[in-house]
DODO-581492 format. One line per 5 residues: number of its first residue (from 1); for each residue x, y, z of N, C-alpha, C. Coordinates in Angstrom, 2 decimals, m for minus. Example, Ala and Ser with C-alpha at 12.3 -4.5 7.8 and 13.67 -1.06 7.14 Angstrom:
! DODO-581492
1) 13.19,m5.69,7.80,12.30,m4.50,7.80,13.20,m3.30,7.80 | 12.85,m2.25,7.08,13.67,m1.06,7.14,12.90,0.03,7.87
//
This chain:
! DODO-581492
1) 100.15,31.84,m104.79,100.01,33.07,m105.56,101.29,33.36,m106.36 | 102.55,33.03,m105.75,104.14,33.04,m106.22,104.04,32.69,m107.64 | 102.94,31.14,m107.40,103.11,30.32,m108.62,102.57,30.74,m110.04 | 101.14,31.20,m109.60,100.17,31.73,m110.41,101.13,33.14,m111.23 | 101.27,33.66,m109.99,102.23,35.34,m111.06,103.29,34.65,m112.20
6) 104.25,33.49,m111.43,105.19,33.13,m112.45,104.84,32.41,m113.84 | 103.57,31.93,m113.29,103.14,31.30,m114.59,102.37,31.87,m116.16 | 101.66,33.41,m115.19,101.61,34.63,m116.30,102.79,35.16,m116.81 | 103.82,35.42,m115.97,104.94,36.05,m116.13,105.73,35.50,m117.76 | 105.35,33.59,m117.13,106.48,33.44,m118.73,105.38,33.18,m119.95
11) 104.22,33.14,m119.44,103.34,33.14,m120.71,103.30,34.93,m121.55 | 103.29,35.95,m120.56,103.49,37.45,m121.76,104.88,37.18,m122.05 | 105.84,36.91,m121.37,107.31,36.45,m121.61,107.06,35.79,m123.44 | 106.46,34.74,m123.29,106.41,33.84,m124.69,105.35,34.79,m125.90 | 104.92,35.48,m125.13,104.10,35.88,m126.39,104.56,37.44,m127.12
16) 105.69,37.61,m126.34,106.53,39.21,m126.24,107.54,38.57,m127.34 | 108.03,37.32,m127.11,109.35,37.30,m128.25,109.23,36.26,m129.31 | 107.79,35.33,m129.18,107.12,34.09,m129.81,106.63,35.37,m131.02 | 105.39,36.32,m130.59,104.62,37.16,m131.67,104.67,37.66,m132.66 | 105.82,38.36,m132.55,106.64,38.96,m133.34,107.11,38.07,m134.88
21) 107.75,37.19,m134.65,108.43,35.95,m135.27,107.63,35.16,m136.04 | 106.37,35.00,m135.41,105.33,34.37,m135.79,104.42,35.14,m136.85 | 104.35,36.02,m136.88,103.52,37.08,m137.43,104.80,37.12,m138.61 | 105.71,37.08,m138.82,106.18,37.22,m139.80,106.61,36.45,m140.62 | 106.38,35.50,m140.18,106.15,33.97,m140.66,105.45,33.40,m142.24
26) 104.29,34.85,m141.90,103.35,34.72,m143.01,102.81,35.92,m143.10 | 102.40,36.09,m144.56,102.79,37.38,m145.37,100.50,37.56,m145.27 | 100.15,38.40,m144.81,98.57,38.78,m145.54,98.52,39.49,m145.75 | 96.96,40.09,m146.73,96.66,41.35,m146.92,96.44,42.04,m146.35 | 96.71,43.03,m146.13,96.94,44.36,m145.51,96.08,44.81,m145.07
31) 94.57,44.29,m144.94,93.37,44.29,m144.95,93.43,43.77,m143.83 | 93.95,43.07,m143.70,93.69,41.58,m142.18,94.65,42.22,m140.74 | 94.14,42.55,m139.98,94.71,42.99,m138.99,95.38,42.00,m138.27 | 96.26,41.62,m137.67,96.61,40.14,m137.06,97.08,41.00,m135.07 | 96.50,40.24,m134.47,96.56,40.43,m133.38,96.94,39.17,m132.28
36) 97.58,40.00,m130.68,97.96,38.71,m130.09,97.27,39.19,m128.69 | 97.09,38.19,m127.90,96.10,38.63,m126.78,96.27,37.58,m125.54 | 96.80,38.17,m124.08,97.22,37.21,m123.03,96.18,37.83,m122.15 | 95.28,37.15,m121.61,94.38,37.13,m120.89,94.40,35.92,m120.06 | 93.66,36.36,m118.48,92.96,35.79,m117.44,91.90,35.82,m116.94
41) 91.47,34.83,m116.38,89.99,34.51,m115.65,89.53,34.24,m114.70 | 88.92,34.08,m114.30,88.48,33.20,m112.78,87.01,32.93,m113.06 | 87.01,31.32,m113.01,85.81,30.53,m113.46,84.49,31.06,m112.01 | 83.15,30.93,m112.64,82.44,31.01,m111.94,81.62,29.73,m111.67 | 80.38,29.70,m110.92,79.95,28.61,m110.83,78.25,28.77,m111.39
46) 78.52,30.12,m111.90,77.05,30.60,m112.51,76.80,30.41,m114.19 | 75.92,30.15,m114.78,75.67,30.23,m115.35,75.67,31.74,m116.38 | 75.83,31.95,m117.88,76.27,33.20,m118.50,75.30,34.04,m117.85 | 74.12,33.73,m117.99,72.97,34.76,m117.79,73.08,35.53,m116.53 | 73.34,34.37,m115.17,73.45,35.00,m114.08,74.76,36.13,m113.93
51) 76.17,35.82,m114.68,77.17,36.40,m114.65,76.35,38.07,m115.24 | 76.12,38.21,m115.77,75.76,39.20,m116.82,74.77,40.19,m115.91 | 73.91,39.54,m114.88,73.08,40.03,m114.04,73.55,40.23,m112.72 | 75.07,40.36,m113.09,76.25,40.44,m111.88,75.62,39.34,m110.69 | 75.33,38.04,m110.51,74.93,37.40,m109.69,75.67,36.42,m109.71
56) 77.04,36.29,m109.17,78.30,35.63,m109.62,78.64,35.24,m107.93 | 79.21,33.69,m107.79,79.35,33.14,m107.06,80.78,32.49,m108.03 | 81.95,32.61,m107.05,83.24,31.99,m107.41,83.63,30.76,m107.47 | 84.12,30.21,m108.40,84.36,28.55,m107.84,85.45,28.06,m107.89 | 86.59,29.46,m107.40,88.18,29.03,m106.94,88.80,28.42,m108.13
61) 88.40,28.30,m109.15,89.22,27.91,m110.50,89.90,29.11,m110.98 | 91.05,28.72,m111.87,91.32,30.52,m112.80,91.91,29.51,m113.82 | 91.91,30.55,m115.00,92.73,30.14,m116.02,93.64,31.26,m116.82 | 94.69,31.14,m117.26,95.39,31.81,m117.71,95.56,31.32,m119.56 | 95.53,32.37,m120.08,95.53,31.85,m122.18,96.03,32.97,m123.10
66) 96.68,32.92,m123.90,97.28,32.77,m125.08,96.28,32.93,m126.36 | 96.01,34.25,m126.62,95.21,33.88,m128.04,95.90,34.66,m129.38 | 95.56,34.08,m130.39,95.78,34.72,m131.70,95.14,34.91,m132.61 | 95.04,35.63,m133.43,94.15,36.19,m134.31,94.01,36.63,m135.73 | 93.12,36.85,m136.57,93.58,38.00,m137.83,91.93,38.61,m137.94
71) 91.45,39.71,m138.35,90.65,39.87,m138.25,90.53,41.44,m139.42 | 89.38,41.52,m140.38,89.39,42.76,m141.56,88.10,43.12,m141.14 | 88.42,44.52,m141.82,86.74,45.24,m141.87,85.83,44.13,m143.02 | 84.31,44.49,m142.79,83.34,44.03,m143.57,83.03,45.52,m144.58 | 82.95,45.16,m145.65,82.98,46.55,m146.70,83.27,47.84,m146.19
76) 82.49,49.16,m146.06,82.89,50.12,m145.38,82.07,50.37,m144.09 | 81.47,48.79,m143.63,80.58,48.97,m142.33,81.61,49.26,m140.89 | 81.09,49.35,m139.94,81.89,49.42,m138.63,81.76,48.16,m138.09 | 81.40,46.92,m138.85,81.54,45.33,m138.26,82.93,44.91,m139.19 | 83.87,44.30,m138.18,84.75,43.55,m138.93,84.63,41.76,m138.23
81) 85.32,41.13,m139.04,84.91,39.75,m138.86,86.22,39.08,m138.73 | 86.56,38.01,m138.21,87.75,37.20,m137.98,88.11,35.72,m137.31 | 88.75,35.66,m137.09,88.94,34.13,m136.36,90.54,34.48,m135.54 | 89.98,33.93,m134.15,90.97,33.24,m133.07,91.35,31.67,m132.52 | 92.90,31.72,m132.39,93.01,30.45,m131.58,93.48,31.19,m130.28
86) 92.64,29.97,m129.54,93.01,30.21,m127.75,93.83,29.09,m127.51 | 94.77,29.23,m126.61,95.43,27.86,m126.01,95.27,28.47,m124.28 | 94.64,27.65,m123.41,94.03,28.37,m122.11,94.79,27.35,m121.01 | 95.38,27.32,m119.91,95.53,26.82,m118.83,95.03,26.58,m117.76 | 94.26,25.72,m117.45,93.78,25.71,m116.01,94.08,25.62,m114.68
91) 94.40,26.53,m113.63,94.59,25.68,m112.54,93.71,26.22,m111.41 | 94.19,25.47,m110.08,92.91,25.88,m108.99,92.56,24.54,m109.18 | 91.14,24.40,m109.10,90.78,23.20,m108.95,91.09,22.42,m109.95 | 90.88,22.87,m111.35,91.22,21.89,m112.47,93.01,22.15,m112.57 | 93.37,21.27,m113.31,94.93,21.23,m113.94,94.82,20.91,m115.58
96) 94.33,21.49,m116.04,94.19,20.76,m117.91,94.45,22.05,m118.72 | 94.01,21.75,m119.54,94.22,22.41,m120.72,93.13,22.65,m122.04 | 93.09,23.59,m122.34,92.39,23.93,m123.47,92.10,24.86,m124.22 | 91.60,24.11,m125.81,91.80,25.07,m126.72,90.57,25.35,m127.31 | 90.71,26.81,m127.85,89.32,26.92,m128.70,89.50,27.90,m129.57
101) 88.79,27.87,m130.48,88.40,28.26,m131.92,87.27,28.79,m132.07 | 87.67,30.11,m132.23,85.99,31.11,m131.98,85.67,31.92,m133.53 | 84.91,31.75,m134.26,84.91,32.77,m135.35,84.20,34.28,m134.89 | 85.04,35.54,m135.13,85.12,36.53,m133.80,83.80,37.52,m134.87 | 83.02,38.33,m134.81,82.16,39.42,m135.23,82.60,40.75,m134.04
106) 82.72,41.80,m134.48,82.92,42.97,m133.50,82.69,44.38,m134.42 | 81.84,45.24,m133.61,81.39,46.52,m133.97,81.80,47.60,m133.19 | 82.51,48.01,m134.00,82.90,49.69,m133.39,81.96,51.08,m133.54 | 81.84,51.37,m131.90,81.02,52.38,m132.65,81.41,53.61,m133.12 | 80.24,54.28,m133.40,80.81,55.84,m134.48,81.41,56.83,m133.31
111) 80.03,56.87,m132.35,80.37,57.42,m131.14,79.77,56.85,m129.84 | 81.21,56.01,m129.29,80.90,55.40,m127.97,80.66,56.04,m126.57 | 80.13,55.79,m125.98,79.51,56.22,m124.52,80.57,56.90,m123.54 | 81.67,56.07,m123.59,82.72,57.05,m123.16,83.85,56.68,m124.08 | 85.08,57.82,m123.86,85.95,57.90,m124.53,86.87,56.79,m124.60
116) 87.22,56.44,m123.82,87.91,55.11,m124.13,87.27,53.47,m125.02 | 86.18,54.16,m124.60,85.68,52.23,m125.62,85.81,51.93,m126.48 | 87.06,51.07,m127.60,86.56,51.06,m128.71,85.75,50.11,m129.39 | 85.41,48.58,m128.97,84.32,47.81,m129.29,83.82,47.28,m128.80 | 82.90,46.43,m129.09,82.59,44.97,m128.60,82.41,43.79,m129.81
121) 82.79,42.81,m129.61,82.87,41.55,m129.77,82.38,40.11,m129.49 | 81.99,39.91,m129.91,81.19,38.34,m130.16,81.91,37.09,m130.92 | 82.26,36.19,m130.54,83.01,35.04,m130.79,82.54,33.57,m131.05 | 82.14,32.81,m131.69,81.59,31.34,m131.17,82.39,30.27,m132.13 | 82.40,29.13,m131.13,83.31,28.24,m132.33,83.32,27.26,m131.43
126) 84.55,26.30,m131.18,84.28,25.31,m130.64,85.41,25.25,m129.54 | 85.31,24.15,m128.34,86.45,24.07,m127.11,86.77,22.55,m126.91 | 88.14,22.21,m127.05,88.59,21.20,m126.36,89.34,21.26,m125.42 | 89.01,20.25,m124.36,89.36,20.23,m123.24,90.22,18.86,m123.10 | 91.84,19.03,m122.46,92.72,17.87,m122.32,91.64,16.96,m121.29
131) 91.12,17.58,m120.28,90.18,16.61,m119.37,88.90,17.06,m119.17 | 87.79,16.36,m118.97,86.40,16.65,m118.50,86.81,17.98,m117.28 | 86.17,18.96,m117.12,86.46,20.10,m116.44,85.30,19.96,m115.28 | 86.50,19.15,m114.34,85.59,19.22,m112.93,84.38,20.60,m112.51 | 84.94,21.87,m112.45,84.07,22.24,m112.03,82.69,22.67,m112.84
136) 82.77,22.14,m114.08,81.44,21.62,m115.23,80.47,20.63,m114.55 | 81.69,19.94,m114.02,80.75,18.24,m113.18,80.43,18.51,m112.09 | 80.71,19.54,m111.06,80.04,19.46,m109.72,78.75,21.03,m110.36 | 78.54,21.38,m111.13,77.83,22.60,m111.18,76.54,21.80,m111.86 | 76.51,20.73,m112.53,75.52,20.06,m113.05,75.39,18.47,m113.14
141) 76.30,17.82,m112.43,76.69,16.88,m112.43,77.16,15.81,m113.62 | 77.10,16.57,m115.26,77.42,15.98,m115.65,78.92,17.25,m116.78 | 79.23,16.74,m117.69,80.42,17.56,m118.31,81.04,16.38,m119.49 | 82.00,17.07,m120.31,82.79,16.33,m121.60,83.27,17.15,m122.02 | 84.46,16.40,m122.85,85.98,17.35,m123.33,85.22,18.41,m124.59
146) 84.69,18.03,m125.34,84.65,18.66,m126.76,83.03,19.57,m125.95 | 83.13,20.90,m126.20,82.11,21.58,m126.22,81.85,23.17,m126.95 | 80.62,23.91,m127.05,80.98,24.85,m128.02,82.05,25.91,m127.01 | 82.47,27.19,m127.83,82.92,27.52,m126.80,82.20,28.98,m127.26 | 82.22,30.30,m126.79,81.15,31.83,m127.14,82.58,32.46,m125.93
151) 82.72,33.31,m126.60,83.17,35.04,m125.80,82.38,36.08,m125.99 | 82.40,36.84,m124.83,81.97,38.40,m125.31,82.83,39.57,m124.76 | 83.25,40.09,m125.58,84.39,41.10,m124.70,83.78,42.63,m125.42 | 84.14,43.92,m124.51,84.81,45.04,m124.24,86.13,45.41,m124.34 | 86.32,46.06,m125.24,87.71,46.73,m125.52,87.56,48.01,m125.14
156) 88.62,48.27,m124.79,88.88,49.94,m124.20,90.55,50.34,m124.71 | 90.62,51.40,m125.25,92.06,52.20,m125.24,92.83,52.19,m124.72 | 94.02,52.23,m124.54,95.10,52.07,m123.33,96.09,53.38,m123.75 | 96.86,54.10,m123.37,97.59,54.68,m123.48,99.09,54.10,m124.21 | 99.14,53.16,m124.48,100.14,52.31,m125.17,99.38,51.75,m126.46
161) 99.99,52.67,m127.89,99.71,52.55,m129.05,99.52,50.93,m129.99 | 98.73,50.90,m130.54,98.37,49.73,m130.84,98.06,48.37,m129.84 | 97.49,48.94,m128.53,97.19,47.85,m127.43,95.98,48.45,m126.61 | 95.20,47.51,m126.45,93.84,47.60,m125.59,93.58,46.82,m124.42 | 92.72,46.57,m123.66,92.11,46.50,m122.60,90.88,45.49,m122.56
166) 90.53,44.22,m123.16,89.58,43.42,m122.42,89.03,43.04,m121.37 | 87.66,42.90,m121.30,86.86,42.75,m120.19,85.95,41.87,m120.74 | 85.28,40.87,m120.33,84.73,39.73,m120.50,84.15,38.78,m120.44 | 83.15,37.49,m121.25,82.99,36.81,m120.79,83.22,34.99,m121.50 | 83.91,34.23,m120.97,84.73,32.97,m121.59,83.96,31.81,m121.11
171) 82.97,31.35,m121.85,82.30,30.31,m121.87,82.20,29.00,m122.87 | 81.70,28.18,m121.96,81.95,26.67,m122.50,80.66,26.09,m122.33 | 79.79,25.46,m123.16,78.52,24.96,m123.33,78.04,23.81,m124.11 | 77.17,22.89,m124.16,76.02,22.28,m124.39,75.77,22.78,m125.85 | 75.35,24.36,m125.85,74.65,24.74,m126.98,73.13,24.28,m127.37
176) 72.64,23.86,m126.29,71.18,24.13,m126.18,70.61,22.61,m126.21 | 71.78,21.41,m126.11,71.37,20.39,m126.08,72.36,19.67,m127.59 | 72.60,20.27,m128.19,73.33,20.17,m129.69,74.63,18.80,m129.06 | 75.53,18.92,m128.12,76.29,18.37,m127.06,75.44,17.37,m126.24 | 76.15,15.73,m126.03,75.12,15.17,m125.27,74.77,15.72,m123.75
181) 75.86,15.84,m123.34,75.77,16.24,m122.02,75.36,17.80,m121.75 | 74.64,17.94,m120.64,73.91,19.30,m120.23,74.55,19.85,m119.57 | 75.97,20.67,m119.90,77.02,21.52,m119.03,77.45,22.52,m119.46 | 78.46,23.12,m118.52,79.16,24.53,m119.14,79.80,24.79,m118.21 | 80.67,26.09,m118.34,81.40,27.09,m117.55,81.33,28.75,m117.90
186) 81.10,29.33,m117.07,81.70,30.85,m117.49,82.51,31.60,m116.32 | 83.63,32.08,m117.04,84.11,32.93,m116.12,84.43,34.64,m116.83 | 84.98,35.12,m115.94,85.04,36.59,m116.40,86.97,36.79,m116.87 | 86.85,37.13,m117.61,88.39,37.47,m118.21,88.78,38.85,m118.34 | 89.74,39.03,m117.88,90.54,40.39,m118.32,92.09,40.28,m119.03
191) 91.99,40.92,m120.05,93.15,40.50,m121.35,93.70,42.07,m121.30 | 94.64,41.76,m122.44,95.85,42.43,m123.35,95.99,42.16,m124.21 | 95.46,43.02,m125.25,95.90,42.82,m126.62,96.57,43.56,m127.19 | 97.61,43.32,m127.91,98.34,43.92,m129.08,98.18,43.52,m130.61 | 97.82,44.47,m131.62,97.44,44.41,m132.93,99.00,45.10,m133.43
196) 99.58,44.48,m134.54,99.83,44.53,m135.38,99.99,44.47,m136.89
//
């Protein structure tokens, strides 16, 4: 557990004095919101649908990731549109690595259910994986590095200006057969984001 804390520790560490620097790196329109986001997970051994129907069975994996972002309103609708890179860590049962590329859709509403919510979000794009992700291969017996990858998150308010609250779901898939192999992962994530 020592290990796991230290290993979040220097990843907000890197993204506290990396973000900043980086973001200024390059100049956009003012339009484009650019955001940075350190989130965690813990893989399940269920399938999205079952996660969602809270019928979640653990499969001792977690991962810890690194994402970045830019993201603008769509005309004067409450959908804005964008793109993220993830760089994700595995450990627990797996030890690898991976990245993914989600093109992000998210709607704010006018008036949300409770006071703190401010969206939700939808993501899909693609995931590479440094290794076949064991617990892909014991959940269906089969798995492979390149697969799509889909998020769905909840944002909520935080009392710390320009930063929110994710809740989640971080999946890796087949895509309905599109992928030769018939696999996936989902786990549940809880993040931090900061927009600037």
């Amino acid at each position: 557990m020592r290990d796991v804390k230290r290993k979040i520790g220097a990843l907000a560490l890197s993204v506290a004095c990396v973000g900043p620097g980086a973001a200024a790196a390059f100049e956009l329109d003012p339009a484009w919101e650019r955001h940075v986001t350190v989130f965690g997970a813990s893989l399940t051994e269920n399938t999205s649908f079952d996660v969602m129907s809270f019928d979640v069975t653990w499969a001792d994996s977690y991962l810890v990731g690194v994402a970045a972002g830019i993201e603008r309103q769509i005309g004067a609708s409450r959908f804005s549109w964008g793109i993220e890179g993830q760089l994700v860590r595995h450990f627990g049962k797996m030890d690898h690595w991976e990245v993914n590329l989600p093109v992000v859709l998210r709607y704010t509403p006018p008036n949300p259910w409770i006071d703190a919510f401010e969206s939700f979000a939808y993501g899909l794009g693609l995931s590479h994986a440094t290794d076949v992700p064991s617990v892909e291969v014991e959940r269906t017996g089969e798995s492979q590095r390149n697969f799509f990858f889909w998020k769905a998150e909840l944002e909520f308010n935080t009392p710390v200006e320009d930063s929110t609250l994710l809740v989640g779901l971080h999946h890796r898939s087949d895509g309905y057969g599109t992928f030769e192999n018939d696999s996936g992962s989902t786990a549940v994530s809880v993040g931090w984001k900061r927009a600037f």
